[in-house]
N, C-alpha and C positions, 0 to 999 in steps of 0.2 A: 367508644366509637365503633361505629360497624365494620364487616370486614372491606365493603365497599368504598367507608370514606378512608380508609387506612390502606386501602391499595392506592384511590386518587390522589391522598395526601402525600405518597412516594414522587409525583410528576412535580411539585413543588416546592421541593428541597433540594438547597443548593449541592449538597452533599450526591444527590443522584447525578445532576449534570455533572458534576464535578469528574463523576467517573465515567458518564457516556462518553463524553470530550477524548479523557484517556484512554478510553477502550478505540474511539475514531481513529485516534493520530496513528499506528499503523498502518492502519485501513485507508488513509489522506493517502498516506506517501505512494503507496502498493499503488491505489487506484489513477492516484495524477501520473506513476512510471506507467503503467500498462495504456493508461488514455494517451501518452505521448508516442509509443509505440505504434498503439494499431491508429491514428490521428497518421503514422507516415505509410499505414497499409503492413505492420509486420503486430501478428498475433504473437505475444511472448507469453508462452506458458510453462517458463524455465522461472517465471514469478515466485514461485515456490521454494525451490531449490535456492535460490536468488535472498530473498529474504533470511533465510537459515544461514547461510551462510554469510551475509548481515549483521546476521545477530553473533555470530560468533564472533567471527574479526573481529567490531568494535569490541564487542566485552573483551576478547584476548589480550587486545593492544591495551587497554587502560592495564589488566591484571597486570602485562608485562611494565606496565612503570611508565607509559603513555598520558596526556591529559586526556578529558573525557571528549575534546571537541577533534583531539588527533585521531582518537576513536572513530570517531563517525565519519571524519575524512576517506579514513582508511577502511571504513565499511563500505564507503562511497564510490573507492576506487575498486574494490573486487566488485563488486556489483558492476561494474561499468566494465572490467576486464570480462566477466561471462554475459555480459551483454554483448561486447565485441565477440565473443566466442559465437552465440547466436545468431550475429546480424552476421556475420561472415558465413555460416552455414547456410541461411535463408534470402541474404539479399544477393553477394555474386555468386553464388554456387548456387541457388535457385534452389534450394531443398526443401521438404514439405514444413511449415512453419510449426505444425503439430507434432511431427515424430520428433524433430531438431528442439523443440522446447519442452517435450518431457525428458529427452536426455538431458540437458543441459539441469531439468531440476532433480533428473535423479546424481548426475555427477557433483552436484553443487552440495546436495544433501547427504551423501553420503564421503565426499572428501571433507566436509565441515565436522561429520561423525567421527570420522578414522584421525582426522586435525587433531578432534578434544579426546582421544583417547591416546593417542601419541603424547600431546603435554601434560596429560594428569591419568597414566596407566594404574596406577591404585587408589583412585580417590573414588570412592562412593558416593559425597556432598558435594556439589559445584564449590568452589570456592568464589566469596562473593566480592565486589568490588565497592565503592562509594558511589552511586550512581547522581545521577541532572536529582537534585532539590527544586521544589515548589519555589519557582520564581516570583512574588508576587507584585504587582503593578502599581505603583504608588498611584492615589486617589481611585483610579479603575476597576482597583479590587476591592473597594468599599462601595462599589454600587447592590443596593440587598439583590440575591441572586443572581444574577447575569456578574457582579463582581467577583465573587467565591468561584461562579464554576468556570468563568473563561479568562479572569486573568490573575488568577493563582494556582497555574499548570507551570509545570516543567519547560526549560527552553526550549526544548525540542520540539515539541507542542505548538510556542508560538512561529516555528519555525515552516510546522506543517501549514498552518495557519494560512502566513506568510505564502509560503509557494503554490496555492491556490490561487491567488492574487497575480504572482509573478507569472505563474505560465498559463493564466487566463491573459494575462495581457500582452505576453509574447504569442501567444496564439495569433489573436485576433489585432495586433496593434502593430505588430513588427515585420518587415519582408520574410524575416528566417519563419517565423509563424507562420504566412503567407506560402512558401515554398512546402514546409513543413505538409501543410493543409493539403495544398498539390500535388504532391506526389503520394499521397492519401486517396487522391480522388482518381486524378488522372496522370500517370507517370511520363503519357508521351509526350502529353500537352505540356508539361512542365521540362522536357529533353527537349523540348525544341523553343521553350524560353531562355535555355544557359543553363537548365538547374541540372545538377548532378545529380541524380535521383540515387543510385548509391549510394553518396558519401551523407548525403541528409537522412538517409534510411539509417546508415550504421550511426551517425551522428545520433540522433533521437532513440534509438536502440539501448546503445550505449546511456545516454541522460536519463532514460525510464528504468533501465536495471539501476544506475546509481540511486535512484529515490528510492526502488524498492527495499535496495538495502538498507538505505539509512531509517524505513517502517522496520527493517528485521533489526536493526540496534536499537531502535527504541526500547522494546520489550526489554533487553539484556543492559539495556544502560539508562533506561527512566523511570521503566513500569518496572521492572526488578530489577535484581543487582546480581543476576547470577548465570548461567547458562544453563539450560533444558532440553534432553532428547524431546523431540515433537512439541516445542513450545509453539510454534509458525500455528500448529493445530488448524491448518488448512484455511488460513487469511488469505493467501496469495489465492487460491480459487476462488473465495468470496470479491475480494476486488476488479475480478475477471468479469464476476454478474454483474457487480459494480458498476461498471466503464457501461457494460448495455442499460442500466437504469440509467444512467445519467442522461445517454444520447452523444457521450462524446463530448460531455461539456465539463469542465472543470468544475464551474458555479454548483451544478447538479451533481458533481461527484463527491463534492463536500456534505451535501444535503444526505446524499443516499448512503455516508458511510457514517453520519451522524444518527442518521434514523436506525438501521443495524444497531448501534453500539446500544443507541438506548433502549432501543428493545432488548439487546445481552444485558444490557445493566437492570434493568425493570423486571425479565426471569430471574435476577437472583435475590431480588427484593420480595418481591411475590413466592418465592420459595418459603420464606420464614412467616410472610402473612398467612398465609395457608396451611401451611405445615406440611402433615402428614393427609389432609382432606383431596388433595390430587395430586397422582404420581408424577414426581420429579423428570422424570422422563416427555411431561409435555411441556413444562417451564423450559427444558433444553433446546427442543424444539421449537418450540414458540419463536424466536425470532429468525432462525430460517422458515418455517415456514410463510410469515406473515411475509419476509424478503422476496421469497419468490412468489406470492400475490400481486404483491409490489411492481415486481420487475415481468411480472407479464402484463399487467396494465400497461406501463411504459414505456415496454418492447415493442408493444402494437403499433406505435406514434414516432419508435426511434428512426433517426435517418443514420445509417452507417458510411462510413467512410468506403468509396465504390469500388476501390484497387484495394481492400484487405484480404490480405490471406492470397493473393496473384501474384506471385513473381515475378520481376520485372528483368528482360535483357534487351539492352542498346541494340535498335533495328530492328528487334522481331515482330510481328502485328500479333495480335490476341485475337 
């Protein structure tokens, strides 16, 4: 077979989806938290920080003698505690949404660091835990291909899955969505329907940092079973480009964090078809860059939410 039909023949194996999917499901959660975020007008770039720190808690709390679904709760709540931390610096105290959310991801990254050196001062090897097993779907996971790679993941996964769904239709189907959307676009217009434009800011603030954590536990409690300096390896800024390819849609945030994965999954197939015939340094590259092709197509057509990134205070005019 050429090297041609044996690069094609990689798009067709269930084995390949199998792990674009897994590669997506942080990139889901990361992306649907930051789309909820800036969808109420607050850029959260403490996504980073946020996720690492994610990933430790949950893994922490199982090591400590925790279940694995206590885990993710409790990923879910420090994520939501430095989302509060956040929305309190940016939404009443009016601070700039950019310097307040690279502190928050350098405080979140680096107390997650001193955390895991504080509980294991002489350990060299993570210590690893029993992580989410391959759930698979009676009858659904015997469909050839589409069975194998999307419904024999991990629960978490179908979890991700799931809250694409749930907050595409809390968006667009529910008043809270409706307000949400509002004070997204236009904050006055929404203070003079009853809406607390505050409290739905930190509200959605808070729910987009808890998803993003629960993307940073994934890796430590589905994809692996262990904790790593720099495992986040800069996901939470890729689901940032993310939120702009989609347009702020949910549906398209599934797509654009599907199409990244399999392109990561695809460079490292194409690494061993090729070998040593093109430096591994384009395989790396390869799927950011074709992402940012991507996402300037995209960008050209997005409509952004019109109150992002503008602080809002009761009675002032803009």
């Amino acid at each position: 077979m050429s090297t041609l039909a044996t690069a094609l023949d990689i798009l067709i194996q269930a084995s390949f989806w199998v792990a674009a999917l897994r590669i997506a499901t942080p990139l889901i959660f990361g992306t649907l938290g930051e789309l909820i975020c800036e969808r109420a007008g607050v850029l959260n770039l403490g996504i980073e920080g946020i996720m690492v720190l994610g990933a430790l808690v949950g893994w922490l709390a199982v090591f400590q003698g925790a279940d694995l679904w206590t885990g993710v709760a409790l990923a879910a709540l420090a994520g939501a505690a430095f989302g509060l931390l956040h929305g309190v610096l940016t939404v009443p105290l009016a601070l700039s949404q950019h310097v307040a959310g690279i502190g928050v991801t350098l405080l979140a990254t680096s107390l997650s660091y001193y955390g895991y050196r504080l509980a294991f001062p002489q350990i060299t090897t993570p210590p690893r835990i029993q992580p989410f097993k391959p759930l698979p779907i009676p009858v659904l996971s015997e469909i050839p291909i589409l069975g194998p790679a999307v419904f024999t993941q991990t629960p978490l996964t179908y979890v991700a899955l799931g809250a694409v769904l749930v907050v595409a239709w809390i968006l667009y189907r529910t008043p809270l969505g409706l307000a949400l959307r509002m004070v997204g676009e236009n904050p006055e217009a929404a203070e003079a329907q009853g809406i607390d434009v505050v409290r739905v800011r930190l509200g959605a603030v808070m729910a987009g940092s808890a998803l993003m954590a629960v993307g940073g536990a994934f890796l430590t409690m589905s994809a692996f079973d262990a904790f790593y300096f720099n495992m986040i390896n800069g996901r939470g800024w890729i689901c940032i480009a993310l939120v702009v390819f989609a347009s702020w849609a949910p549906g398209k945030a599934l797509f654009g964090a599907l199409l990244f994965a399999a392109l990561d999954a695809y460079q490292l197939r194409l690494q061993q078809v090729l070998g040593a015939a093109v430096p591994y340094q384009v395989f790396l590259m390869l799927p950011y860059a074709l992402s940012i092709l991507a996402l300037i197509a995209m960008s050209r057509r997005a409509t952004y939410p019109r109150a992002l990134m503008m602080p809002y205070v009761k009675g002032e005019r803009r």
